[in-house]
PyMOL commands that place a pseudoatom at each C-alpha (Angstrom):
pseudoatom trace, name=CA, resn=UNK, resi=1, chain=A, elem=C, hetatm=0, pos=[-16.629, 27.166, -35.547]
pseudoatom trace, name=CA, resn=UNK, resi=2, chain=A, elem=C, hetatm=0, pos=[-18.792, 25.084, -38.266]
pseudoatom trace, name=CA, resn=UNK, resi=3, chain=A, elem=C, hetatm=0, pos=[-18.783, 27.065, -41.404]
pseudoatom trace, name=CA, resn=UNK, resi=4, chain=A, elem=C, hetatm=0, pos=[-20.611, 24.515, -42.981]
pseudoatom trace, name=CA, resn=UNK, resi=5, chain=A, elem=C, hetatm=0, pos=[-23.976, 24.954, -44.450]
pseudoatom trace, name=CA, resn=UNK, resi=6, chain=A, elem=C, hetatm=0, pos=[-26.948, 23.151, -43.334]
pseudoatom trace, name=CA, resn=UNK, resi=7, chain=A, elem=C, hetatm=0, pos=[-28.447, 20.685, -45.898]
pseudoatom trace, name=CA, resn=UNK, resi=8, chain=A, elem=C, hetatm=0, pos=[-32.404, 20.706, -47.411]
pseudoatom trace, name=CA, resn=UNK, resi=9, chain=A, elem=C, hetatm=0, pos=[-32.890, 17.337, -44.761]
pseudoatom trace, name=CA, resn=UNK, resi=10, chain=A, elem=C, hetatm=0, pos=[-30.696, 19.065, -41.672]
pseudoatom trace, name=CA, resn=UNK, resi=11, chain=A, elem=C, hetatm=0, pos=[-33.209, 21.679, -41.838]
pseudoatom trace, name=CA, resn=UNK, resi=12, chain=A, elem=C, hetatm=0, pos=[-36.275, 19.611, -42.150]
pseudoatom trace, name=CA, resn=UNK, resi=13, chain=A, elem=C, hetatm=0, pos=[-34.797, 17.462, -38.876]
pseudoatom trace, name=CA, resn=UNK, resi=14, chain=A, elem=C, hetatm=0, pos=[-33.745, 20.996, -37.361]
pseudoatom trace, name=CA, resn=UNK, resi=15, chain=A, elem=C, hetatm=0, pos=[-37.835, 22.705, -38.201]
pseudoatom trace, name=CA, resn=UNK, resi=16, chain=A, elem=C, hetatm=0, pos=[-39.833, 19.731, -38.782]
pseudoatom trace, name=CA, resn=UNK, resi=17, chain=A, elem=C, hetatm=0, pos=[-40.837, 21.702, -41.912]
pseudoatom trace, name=CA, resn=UNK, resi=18, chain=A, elem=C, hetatm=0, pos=[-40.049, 20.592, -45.323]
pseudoatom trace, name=CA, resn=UNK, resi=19, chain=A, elem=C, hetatm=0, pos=[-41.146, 23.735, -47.489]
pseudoatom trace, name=CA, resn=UNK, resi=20, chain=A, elem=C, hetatm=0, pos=[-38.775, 26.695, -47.270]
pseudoatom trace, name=CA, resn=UNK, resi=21, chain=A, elem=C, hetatm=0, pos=[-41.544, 29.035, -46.517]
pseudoatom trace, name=CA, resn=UNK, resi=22, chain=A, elem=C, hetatm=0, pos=[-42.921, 27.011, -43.121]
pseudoatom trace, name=CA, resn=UNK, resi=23, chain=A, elem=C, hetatm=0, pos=[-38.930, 26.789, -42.107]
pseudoatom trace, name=CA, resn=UNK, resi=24, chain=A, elem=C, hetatm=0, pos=[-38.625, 30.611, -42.637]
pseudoatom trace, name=CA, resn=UNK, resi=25, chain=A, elem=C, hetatm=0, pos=[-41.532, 31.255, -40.854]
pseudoatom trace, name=CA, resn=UNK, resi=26, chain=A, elem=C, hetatm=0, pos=[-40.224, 28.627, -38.043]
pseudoatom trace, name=CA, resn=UNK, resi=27, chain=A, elem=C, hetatm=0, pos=[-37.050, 30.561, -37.759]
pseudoatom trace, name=CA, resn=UNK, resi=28, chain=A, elem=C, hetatm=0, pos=[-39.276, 33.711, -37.229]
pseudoatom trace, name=CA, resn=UNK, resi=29, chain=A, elem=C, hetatm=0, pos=[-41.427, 32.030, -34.923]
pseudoatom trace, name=CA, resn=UNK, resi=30, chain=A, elem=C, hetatm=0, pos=[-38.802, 30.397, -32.947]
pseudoatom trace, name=CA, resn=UNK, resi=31, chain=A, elem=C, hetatm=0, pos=[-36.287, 32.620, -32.515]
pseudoatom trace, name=CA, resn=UNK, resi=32, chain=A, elem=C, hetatm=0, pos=[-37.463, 36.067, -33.841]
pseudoatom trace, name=CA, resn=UNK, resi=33, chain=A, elem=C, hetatm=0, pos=[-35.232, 36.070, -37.144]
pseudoatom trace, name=CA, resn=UNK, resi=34, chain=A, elem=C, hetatm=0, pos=[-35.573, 36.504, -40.550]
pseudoatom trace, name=CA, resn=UNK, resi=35, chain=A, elem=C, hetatm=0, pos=[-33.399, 34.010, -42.097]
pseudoatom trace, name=CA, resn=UNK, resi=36, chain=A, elem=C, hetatm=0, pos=[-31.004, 34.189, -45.243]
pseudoatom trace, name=CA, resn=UNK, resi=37, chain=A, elem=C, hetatm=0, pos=[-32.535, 32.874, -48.219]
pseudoatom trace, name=CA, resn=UNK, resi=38, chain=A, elem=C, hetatm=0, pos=[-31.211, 32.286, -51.897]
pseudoatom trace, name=CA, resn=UNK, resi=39, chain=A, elem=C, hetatm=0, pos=[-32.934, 32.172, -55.325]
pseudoatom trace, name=CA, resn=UNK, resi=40, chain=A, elem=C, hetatm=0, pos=[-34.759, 29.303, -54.677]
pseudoatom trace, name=CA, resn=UNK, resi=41, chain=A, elem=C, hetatm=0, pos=[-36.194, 30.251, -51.036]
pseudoatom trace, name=CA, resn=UNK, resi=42, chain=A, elem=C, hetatm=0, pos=[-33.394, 27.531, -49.784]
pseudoatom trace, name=CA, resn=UNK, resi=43, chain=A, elem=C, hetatm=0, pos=[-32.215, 28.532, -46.384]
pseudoatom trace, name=CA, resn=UNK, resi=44, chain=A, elem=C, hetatm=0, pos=[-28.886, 29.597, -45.994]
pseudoatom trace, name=CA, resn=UNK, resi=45, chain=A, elem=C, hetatm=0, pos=[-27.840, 29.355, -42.471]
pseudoatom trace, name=CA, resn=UNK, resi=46, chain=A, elem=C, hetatm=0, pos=[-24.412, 27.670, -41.176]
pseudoatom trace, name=CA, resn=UNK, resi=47, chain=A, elem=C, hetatm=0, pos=[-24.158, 25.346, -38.803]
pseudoatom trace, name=CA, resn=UNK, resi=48, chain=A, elem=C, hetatm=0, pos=[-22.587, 27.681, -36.379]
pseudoatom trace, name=CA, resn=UNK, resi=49, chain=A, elem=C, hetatm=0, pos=[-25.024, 30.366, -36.707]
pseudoatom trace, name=CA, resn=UNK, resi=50, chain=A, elem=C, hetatm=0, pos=[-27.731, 27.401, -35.846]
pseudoatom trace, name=CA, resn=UNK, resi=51, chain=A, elem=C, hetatm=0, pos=[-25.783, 26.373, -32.610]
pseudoatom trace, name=CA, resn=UNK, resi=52, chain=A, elem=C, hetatm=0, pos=[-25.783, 30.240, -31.646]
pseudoatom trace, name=CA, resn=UNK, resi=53, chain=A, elem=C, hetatm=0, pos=[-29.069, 30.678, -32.266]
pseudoatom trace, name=CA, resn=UNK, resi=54, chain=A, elem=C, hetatm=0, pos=[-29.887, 27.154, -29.338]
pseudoatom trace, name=CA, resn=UNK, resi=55, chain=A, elem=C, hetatm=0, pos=[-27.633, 28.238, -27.432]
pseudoatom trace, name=CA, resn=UNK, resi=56, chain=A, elem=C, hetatm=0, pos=[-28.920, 31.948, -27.225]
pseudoatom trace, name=CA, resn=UNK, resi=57, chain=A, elem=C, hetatm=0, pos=[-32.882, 30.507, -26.586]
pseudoatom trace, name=CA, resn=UNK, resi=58, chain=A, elem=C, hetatm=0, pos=[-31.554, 28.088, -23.781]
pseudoatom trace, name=CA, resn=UNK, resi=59, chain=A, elem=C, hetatm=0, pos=[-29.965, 31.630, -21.972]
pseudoatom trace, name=CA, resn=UNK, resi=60, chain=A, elem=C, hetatm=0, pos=[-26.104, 30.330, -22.597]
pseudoatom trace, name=CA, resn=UNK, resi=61, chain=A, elem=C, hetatm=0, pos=[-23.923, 32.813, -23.109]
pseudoatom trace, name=CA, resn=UNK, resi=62, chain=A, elem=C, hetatm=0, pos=[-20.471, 32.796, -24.292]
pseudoatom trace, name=CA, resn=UNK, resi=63, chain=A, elem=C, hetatm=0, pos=[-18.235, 33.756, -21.266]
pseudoatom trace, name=CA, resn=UNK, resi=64, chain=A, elem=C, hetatm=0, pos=[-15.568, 35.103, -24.105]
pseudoatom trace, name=CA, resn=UNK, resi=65, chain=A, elem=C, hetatm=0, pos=[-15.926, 38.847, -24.964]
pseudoatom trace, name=CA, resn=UNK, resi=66, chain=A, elem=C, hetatm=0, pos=[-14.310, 39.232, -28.447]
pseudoatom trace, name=CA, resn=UNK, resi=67, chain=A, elem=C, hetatm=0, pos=[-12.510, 42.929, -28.361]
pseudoatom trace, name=CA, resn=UNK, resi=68, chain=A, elem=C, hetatm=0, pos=[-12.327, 43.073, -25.107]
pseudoatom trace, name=CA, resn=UNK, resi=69, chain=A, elem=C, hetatm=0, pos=[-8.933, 44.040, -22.946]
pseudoatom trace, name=CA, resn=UNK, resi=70, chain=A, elem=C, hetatm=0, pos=[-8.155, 40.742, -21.036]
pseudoatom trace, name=CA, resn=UNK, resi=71, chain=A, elem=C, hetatm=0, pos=[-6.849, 41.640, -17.248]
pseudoatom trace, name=CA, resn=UNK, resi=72, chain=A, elem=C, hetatm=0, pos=[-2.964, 40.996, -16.624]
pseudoatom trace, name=CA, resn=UNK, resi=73, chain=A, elem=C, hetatm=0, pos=[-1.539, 38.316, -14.824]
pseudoatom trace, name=CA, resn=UNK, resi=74, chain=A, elem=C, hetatm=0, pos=[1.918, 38.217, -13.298]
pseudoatom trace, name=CA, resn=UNK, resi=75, chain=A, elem=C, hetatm=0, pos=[3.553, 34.984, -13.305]
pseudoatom trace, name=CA, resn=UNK, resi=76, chain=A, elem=C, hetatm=0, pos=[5.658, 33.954, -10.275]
pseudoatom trace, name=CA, resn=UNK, resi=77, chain=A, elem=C, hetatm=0, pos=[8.364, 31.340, -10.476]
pseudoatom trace, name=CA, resn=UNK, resi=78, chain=A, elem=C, hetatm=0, pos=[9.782, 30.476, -7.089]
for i in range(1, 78): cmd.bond("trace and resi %d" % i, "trace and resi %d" % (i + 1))
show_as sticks, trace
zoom trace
């Protein structure tokens, strides 16, 4: 997982939009969000978050379910 933040020219590559407000709406448009911002109107979004949000839009799910019981297996050594 990429706890890193994404930079001021990340997110212009990742929107195509350089002021905070056209990014934040691009985040709304694209993916139905309202996105994190600070003081500033900077967007605050990690890289992680970013790939989950792709991945998510492109119908790829994660075939992990955190919390849930995994099923037993019996090893057999012969």
């Amino acid at each position: 997982m990429d706890t890193r933040l994404m930079t001021g020219p990340e997110l212009v590559a990742a929107t195509g939009r350089h002021r905070y407000s056209k990014q934040a709406e691009w985040f709304k448009t694209t993916f139905g969000i309202d996105v994190v911002r600070n003081d500033d109107g900077h967007i605050v979004m990690t890289w992680s978050t970013f790939d989950a949000l792709i991945k998510k839009k492109a119908g790829i799910t994660e075939s992990v379910t955190y919390g849930a019981e995994m099923p037993h297996i019996d090893l057999c050594f012969d």
